[in-house]
C-alpha positions as a Markdown table, in Angstrom:
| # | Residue | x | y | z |
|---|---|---|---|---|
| 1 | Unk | 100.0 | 81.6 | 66.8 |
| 2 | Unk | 100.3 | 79.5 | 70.1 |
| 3 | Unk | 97.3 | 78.7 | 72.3 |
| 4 | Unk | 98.5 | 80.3 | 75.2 |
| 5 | Unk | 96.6 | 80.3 | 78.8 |
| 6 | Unk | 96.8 | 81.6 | 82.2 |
| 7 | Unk | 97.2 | 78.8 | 84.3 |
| 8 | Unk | 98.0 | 80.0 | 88.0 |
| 9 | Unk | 97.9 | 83.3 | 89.8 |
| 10 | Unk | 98.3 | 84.4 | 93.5 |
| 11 | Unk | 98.5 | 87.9 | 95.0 |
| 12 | Unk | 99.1 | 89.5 | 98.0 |
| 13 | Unk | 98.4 | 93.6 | 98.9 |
| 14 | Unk | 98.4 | 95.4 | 102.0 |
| 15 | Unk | 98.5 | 99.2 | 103.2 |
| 16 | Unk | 101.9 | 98.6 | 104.8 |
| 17 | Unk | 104.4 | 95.9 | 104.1 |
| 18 | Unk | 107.0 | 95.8 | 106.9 |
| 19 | Unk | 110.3 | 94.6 | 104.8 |
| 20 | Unk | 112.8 | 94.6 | 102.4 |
| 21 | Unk | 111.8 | 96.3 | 98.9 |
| 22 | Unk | 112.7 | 93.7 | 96.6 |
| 23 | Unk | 109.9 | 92.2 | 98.3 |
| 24 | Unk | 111.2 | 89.1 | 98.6 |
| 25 | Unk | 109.8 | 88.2 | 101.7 |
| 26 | Unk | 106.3 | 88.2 | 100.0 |
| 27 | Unk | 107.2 | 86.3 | 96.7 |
| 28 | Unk | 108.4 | 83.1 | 98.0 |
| 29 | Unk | 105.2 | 82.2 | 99.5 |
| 30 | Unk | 103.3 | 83.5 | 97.0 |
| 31 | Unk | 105.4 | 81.2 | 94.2 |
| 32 | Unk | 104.9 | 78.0 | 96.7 |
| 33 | Unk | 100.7 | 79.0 | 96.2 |
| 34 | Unk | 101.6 | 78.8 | 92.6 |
| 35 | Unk | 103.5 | 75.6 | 92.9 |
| 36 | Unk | 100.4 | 74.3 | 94.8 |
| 37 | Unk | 98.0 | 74.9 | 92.2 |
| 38 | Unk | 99.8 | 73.7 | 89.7 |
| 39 | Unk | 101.6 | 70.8 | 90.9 |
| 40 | Unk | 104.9 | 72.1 | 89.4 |
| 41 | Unk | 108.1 | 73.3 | 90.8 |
| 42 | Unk | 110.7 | 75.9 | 89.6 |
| 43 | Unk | 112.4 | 73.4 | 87.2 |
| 44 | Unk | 108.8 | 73.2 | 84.7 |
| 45 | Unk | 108.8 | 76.8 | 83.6 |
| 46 | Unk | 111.0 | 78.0 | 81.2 |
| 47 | Unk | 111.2 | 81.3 | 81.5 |
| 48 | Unk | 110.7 | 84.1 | 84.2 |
| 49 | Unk | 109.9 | 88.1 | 83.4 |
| 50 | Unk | 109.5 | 90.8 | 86.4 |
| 51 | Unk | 108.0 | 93.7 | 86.7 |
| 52 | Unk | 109.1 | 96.7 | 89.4 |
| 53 | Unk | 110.4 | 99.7 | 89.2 |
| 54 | Unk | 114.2 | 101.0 | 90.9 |
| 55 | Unk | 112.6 | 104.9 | 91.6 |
| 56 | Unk | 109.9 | 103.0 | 93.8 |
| 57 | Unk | 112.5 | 100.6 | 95.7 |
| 58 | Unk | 115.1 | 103.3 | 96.1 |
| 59 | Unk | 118.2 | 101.4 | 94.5 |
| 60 | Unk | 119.6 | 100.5 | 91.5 |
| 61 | Unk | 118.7 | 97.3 | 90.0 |
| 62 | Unk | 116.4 | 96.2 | 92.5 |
| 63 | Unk | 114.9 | 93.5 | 90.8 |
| 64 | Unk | 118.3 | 91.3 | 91.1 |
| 65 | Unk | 117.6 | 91.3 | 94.5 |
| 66 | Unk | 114.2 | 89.9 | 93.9 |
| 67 | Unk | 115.0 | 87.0 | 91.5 |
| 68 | Unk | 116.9 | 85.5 | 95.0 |
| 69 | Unk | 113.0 | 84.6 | 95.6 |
| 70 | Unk | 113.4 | 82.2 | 92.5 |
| 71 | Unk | 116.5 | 80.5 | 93.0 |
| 72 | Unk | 118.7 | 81.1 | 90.6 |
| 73 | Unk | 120.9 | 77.9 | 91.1 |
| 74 | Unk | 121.3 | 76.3 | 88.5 |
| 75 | Unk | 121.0 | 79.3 | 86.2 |
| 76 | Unk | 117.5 | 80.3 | 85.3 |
| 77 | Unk | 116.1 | 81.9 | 82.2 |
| 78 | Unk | 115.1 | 85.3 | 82.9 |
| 79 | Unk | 114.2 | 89.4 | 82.0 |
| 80 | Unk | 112.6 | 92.4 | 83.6 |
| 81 | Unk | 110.6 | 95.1 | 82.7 |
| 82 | Unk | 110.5 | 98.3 | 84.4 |
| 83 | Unk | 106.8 | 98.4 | 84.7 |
| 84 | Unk | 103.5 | 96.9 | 85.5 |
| 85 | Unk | 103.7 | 93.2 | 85.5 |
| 86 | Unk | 100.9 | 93.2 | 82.9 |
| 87 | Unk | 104.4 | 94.4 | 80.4 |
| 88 | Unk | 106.2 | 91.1 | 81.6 |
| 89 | Unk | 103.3 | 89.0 | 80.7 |
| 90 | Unk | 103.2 | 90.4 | 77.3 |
| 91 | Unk | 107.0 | 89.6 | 76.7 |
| 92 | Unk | 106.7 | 86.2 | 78.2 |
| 93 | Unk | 103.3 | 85.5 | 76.3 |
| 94 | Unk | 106.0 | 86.5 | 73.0 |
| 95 | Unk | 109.0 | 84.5 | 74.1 |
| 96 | Unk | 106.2 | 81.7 | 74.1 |
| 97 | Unk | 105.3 | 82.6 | 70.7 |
| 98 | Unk | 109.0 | 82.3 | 69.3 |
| 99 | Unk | 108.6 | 78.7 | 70.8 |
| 100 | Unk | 112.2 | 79.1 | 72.6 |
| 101 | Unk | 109.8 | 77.6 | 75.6 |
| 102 | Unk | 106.1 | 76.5 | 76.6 |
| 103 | Unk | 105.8 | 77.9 | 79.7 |
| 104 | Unk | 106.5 | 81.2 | 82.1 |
| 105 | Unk | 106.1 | 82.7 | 85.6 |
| 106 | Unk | 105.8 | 86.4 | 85.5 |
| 107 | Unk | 105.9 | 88.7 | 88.2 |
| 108 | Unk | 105.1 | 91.9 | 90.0 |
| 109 | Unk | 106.2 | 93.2 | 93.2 |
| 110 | Unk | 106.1 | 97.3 | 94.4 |
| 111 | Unk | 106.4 | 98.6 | 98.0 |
| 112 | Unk | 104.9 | 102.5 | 97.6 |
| 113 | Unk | 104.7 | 102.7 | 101.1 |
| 114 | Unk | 108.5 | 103.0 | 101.4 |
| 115 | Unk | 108.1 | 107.2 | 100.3 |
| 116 | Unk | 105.4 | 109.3 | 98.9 |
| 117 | Unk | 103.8 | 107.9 | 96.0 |
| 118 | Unk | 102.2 | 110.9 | 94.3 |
| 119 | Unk | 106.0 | 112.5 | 93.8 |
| 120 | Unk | 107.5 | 109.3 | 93.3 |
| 121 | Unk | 105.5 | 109.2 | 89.9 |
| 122 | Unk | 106.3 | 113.0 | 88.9 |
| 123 | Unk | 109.8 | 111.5 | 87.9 |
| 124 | Unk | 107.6 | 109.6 | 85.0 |
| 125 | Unk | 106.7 | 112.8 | 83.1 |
| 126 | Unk | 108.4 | 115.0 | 80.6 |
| 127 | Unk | 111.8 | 115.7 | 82.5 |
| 128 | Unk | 112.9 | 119.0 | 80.9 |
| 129 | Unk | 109.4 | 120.9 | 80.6 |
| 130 | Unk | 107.1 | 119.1 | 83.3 |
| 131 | Unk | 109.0 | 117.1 | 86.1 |
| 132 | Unk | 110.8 | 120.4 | 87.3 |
| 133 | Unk | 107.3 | 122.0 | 88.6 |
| 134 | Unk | 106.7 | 118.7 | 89.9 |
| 135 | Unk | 103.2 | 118.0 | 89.5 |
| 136 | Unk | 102.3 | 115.2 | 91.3 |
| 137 | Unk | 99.7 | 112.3 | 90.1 |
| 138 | Unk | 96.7 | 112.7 | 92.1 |
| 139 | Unk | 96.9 | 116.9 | 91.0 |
| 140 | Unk | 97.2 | 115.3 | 87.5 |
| 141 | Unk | 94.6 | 113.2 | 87.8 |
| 142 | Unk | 92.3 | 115.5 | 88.7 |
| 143 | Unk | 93.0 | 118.0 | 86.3 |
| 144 | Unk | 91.8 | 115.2 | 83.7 |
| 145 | Unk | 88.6 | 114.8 | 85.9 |
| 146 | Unk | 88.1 | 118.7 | 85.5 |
| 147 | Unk | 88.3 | 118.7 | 81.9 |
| 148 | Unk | 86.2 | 115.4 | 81.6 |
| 149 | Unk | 83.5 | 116.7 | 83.7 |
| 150 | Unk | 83.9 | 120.1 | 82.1 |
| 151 | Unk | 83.7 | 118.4 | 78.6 |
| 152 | Unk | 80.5 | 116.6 | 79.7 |
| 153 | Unk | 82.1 | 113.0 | 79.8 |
| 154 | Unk | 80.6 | 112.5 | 82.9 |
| 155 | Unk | 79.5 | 113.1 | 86.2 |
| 156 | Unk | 80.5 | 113.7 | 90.0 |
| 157 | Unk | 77.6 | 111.4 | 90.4 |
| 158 | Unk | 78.6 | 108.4 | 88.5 |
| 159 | Unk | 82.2 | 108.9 | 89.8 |
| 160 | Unk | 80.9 | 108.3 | 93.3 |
| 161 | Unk | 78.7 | 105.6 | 91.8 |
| 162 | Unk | 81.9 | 104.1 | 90.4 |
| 163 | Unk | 83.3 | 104.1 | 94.5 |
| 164 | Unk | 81.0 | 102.7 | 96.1 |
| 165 | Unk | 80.3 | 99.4 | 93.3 |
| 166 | Unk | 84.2 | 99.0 | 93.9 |
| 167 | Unk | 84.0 | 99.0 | 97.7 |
| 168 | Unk | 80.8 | 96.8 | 97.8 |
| 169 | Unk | 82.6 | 94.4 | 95.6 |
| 170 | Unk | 85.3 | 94.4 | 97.4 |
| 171 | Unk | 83.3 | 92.8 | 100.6 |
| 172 | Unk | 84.2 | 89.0 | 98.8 |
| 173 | Unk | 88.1 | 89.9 | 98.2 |
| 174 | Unk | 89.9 | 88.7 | 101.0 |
| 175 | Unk | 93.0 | 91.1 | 99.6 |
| 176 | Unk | 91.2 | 94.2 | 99.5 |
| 177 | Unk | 92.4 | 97.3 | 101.5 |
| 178 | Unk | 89.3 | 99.2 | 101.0 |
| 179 | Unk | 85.8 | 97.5 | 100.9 |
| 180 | Unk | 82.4 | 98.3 | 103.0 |
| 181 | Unk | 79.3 | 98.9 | 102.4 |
| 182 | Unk | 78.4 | 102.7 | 101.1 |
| 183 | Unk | 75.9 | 105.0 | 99.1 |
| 184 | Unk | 77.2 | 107.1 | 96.2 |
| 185 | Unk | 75.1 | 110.0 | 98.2 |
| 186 | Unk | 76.8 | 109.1 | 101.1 |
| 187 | Unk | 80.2 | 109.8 | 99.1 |
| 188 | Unk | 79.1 | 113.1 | 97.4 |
| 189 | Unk | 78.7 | 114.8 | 101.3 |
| 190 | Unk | 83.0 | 113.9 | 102.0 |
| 191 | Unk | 85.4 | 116.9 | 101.3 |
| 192 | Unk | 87.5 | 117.8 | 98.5 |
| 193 | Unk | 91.1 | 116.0 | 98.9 |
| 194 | Unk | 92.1 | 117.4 | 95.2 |
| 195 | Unk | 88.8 | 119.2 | 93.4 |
| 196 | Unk | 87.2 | 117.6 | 91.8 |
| 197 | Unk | 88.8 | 114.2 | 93.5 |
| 198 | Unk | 87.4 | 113.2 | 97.2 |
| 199 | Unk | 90.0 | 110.8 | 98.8 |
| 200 | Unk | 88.0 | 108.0 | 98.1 |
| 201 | Unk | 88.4 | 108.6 | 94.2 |
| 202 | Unk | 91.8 | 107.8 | 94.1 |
| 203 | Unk | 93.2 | 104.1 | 94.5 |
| 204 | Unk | 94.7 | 103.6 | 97.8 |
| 205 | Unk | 98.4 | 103.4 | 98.6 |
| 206 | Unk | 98.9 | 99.5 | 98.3 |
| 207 | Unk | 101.9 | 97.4 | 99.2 |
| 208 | Unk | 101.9 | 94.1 | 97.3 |
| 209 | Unk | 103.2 | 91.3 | 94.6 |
| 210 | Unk | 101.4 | 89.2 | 91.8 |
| 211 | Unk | 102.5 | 86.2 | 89.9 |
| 212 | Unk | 100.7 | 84.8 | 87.2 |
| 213 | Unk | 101.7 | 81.3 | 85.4 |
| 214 | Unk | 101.4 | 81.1 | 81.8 |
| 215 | Unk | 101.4 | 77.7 | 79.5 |
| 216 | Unk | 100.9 | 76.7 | 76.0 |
| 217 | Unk | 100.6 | 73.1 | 74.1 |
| 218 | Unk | 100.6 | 70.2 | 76.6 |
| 219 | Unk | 102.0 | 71.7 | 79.2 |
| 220 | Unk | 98.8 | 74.3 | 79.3 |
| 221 | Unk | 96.1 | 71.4 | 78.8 |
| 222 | Unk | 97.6 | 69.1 | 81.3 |
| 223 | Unk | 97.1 | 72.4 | 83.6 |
| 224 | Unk | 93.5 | 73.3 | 82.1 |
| 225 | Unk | 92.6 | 69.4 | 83.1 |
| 226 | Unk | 93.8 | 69.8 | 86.4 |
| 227 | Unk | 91.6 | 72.8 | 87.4 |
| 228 | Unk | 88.6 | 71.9 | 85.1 |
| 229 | Unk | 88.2 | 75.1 | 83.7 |
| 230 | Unk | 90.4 | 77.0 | 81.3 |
| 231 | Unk | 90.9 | 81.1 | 80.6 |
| 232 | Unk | 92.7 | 81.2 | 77.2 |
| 233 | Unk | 94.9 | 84.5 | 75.8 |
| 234 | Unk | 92.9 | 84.9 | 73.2 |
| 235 | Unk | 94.4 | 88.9 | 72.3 |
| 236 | Unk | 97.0 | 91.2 | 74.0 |
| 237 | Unk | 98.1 | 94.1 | 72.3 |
| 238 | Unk | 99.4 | 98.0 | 73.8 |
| 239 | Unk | 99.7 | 101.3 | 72.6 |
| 240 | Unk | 101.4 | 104.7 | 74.4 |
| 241 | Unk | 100.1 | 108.2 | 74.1 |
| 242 | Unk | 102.5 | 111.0 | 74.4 |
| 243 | Unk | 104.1 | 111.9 | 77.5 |
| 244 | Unk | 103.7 | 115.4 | 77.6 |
| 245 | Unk | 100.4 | 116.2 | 78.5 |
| 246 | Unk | 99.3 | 119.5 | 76.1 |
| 247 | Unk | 100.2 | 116.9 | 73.2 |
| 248 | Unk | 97.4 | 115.1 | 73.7 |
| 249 | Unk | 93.6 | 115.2 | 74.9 |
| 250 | Unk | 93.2 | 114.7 | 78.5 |
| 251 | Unk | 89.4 | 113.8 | 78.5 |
| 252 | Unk | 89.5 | 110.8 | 76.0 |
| 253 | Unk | 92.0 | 107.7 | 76.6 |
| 254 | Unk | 93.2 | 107.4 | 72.8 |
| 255 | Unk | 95.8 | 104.5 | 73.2 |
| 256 | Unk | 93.2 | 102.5 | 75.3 |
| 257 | Unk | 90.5 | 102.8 | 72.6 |
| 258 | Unk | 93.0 | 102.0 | 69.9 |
| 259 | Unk | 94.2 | 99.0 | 71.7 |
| 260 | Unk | 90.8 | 97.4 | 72.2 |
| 261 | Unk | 89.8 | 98.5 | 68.8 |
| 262 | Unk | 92.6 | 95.8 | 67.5 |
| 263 | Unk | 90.8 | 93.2 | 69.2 |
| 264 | Unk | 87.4 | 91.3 | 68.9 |
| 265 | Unk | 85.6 | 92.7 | 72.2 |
| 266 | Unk | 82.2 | 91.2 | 71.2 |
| 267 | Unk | 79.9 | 89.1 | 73.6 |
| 268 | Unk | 82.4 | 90.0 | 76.9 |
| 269 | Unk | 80.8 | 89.0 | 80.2 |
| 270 | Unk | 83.3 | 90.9 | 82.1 |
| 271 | Unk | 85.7 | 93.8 | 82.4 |
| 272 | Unk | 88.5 | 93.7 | 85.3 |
| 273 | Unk | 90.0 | 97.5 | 84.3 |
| 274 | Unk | 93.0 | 99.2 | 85.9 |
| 275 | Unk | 91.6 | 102.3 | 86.6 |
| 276 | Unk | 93.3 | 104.1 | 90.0 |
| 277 | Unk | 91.0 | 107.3 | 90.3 |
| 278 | Unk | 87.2 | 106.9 | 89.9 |
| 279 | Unk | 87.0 | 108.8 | 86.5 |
| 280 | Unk | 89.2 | 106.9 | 84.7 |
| 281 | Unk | 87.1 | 103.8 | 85.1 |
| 282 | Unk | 84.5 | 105.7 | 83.2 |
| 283 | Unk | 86.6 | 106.7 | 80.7 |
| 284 | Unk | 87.9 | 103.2 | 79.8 |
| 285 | Unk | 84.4 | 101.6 | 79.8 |
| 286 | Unk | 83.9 | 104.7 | 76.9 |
| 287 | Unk | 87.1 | 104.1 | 75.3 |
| 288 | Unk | 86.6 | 100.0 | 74.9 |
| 289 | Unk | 82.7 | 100.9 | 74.1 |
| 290 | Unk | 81.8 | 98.3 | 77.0 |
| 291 | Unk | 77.9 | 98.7 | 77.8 |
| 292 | Unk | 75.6 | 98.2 | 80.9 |
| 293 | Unk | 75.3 | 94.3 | 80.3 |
| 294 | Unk | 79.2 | 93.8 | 81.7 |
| 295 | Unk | 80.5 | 92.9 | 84.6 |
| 296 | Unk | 82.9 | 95.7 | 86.2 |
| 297 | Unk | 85.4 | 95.0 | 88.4 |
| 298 | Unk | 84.0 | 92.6 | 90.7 |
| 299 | Unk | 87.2 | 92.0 | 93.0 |
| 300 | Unk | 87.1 | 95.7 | 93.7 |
| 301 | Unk | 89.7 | 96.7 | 91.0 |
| 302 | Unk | 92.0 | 99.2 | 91.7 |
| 303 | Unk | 89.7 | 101.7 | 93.8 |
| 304 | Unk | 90.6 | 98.3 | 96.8 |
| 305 | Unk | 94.1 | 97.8 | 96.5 |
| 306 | Unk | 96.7 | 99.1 | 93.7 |
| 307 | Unk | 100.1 | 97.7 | 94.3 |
| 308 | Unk | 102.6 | 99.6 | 92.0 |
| 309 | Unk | 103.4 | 97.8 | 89.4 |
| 310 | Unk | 101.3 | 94.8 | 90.1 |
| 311 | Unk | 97.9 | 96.8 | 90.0 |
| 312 | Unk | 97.5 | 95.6 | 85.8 |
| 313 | Unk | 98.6 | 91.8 | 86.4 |
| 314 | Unk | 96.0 | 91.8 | 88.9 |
| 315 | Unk | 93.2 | 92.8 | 86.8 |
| 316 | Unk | 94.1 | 89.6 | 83.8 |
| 317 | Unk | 94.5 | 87.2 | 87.1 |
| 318 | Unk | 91.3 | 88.4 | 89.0 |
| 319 | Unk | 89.7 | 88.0 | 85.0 |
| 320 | Unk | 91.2 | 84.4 | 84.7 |
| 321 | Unk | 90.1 | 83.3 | 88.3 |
| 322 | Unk | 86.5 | 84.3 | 87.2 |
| 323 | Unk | 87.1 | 82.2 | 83.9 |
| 324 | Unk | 88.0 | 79.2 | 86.1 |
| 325 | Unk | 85.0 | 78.9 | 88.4 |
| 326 | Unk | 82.5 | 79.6 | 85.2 |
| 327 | Unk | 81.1 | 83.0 | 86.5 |
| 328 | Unk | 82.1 | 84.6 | 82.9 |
| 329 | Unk | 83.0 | 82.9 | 79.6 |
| 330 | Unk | 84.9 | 86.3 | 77.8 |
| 331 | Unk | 86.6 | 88.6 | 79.6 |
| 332 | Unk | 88.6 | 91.7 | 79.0 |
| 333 | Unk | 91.3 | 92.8 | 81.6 |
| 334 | Unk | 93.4 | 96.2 | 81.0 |
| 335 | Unk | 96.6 | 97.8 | 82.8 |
| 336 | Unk | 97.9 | 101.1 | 82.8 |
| 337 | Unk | 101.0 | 103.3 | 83.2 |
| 338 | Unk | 102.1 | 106.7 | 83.4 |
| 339 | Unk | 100.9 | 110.0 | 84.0 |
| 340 | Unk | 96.7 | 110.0 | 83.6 |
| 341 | Unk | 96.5 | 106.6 | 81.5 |
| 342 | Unk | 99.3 | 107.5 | 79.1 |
| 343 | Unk | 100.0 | 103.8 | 78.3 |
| 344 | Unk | 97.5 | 101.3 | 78.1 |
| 345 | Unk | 97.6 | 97.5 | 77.5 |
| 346 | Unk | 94.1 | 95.4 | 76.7 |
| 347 | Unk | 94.2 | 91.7 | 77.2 |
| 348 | Unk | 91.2 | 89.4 | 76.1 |
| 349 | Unk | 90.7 | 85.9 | 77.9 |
| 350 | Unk | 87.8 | 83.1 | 77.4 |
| 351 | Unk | 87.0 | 79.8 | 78.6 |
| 352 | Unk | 86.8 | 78.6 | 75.2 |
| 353 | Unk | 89.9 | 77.5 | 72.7 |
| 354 | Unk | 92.8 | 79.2 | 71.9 |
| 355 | Unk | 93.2 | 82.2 | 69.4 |
C-alpha cells in the first residue's frame, strides 16, 4: 500500500448561499486557498473526484457544471460520485493506490437551501414500499431516537449534553452556523420539534463546499515539509446496511461498528463524527467503542453546520487540521449517508508514518 496523506483542506458553509447550485461561485476561491497552502496549481494534481447530488441541485448532471470551477482546458482527469465527498476521497485515495497518479483534489459542494431538505432526502429510501408515504428524515430520525431511548441506549439528557458540547465548540469555528454558549438543562426546557427531537437535535440546514488535497510519495513529503506537520491515511474502509428500514435494527448502527471494527482504533486522541441529529452521535461513539478519554467533535461537527454532501469530508479535514497543529496524534473521522446512518464510512488519520 501507498503512504497516502491529506495535505490541504478549505471549507466554506453558510445558512443561505445566494447562487447558482453547481456552486461554483464558492469553489473557485476555495481551490485558490488550496493552491495557497500548498504552493501548487491545477496542473500538479492528477486526478479530481466530486461529490453532489442532481435531486439536491434540481438538474440533471449538475456536477458538469461544477468542474467549470476547475478548468477543464486542457482536458483534466476526472469522476464523480453521487454522494458525500468523504465517497470521492475514498476513490481518489484508490486511484492513488493503482499508482495511475500521486496526487488528487476532491470535492464536495450541496446547496439544501434551494428546496426542503427533509423531503428532498425521502427520495433516498425504498422507492416502491417507503418513498410513496413519504416519510421525511427528521420523522425518521426520530423514530430511531424513540427506539434508542426506548431500548435504553441512552438518554434525553445526554442527547442535550451532546448539543450543547457541539455549540460550545463551535465558539472557535469561524464556519459554524450554530455555536453559543448553553446548558444541556437549558436545552431540556425547548419544545418538541419531532418527539423525541427538539430543533436543536437535528443538524441545521447548511449551504456549503469542501475540498480536501490528497498526496502520496514525494509529492506528499514535499507537502508534509512545507506545513511541518503531517496527518497520514492510515485506514479507510465502508459498509451499507439495508435500505429498507424493518430489515434492519434501528437502535444499533451495524455498518459503522463493522467498519471500525476493520481498523486499528487503539490509542485515538480524537473523533470528528458525522452525526446530524444528537442521538446518532451517541450511537457512533457506541458503535466504534470510543471512551470518555477522546476528543469529540471539537469544530462543532455536524450539530454547527452540515452541508449536504460535504458534511463527511468535513469531519476527515477538520481531523487532519488538528493533526497539523499537534493538538492530537490519532484520529478517527466518519461520514454518513442515507436514511438514519444507513451507510457509513470510517477513516483513520495520524501524525505518524504511513500505513
Amino acid at each position: 500500500m501507498r503512504d497516502v496523506a491529506v495535505v490541504g483542506f478549505a471549507q466554506r458553509q453558510m445558512a443561505h448561499f445566494d447562487g447558482s447550485p453547481s456552486m461554483v461561485e464558492l469553489l473557485v476561491p476555495t481551490f485558490a486557498e488550496l493552491w495557497e497552502q500548498t504552493g501548487w496549481t491545477k496542473d500538479d494534481i492528477g486526478f479530481f473526484c466530486s461529490g453532489s447530488s442532481d435531486y439536491l441541485a434540481g438538474r440533471s448532471f449538475s456536477f458538469v457544471s461544477a468542474v467549470d470551477a476547475i478548468g477543464t482546458l486542457p482536458p483534466v482527469n476526472e469522476s464523480h460520485v453521487e454522494m458525500d465527498a468523504a465517497w470521492a476521497l475514498y476513490e481518489a485515495w484508490v486511484k492513488i493506490q493503482t499508482g495511475e497518479v500521486d496526487t488528487a483534489l476532491v470535492y464536495g459542494f450541496g446547496k439544501s437551501s434551494a428546496g426542503v431538505l427533509r423531503r428532498v432526502l425521502s427520495l433516498q429510501l425504498d422507492p416502491y414500499v417507503l418513498t410513496p408515504l413519504w416519510p421525511d428524515t427528521v420523522s425518521i430520525a426520530a423514530m430511531q431516537a424513540r427506539v434508542g431511548l426506548e431500548a435504553g441506549r441512552f438518554t434525553e439528557e445526554e442527547m442535550a449534553e451532546v448539543v450543547a458540547r457541539s455549540r460550545n465548540a463551535a465558539l472557535d469555528n469561524p464556519y459554524a452556523v450554530l455555536s453559543g454558549a448553553v446548558s444541556a438543562d437549558a436545552l431540556l426546557k425547548e419544545p418538541m420539534y419531532a418527539d423525541p427531537l427538539r430543533k436543536h437535535d437535528c443538524a441545521p440546514v447548511t449551504d456549503g463546499v469542501a475540498a480536501i488535497v490528497i498526496a502520496a510519495g514525494d509529492r506528499a513529503s514535499e507537502q508534509v515539509e512545507r506545513r511541518g506537520g503531517a496527518a497520514w491515511i492510515t485506514g479507510i474502509q465502508h459498509r451499507i446496511d439495508a435500505q429498507n428500514l424493518s430489515l434492519r435494527s434501528l437502535d444499533t448502527v451495524d455498518s459503522l461498528a463493522a467498519a471500525g471494527a476493520a481498523l486499528d482504533l487503539g490509542g485515538v486522541d480524537l473523533a470528528e463524527l458525522h452525526a446530524p441529529f444528537s442521538h446518532q452521535e451517541l450511537m457512533s461513539l457506541t458503535a466504534l467503542g470510543l471512551g470518555d478519554d477522546v476528543t469529540v467533535n471539537p469544530s462543532g461537527g455536524p450539530l454547527a453546520g452540515n452541508p449536504m454532501f460535504t458534511g463527511g469530508l468535513n469531519r476527515i479535514g477538520e481531523a487532519a487540521r488538528r493533526l497539523w497543529d499537534g493538538s492530537a496524534g490519532k484520529a478517527v473521522a466518519t461520514a454518513t449517508s442515507g436514511p438514519a446512518m444507513q451507510q457509513n464510512l470510517v477513516c483513520t488519520l495520524s501524525s505518524n508514518g504511513g500505513n
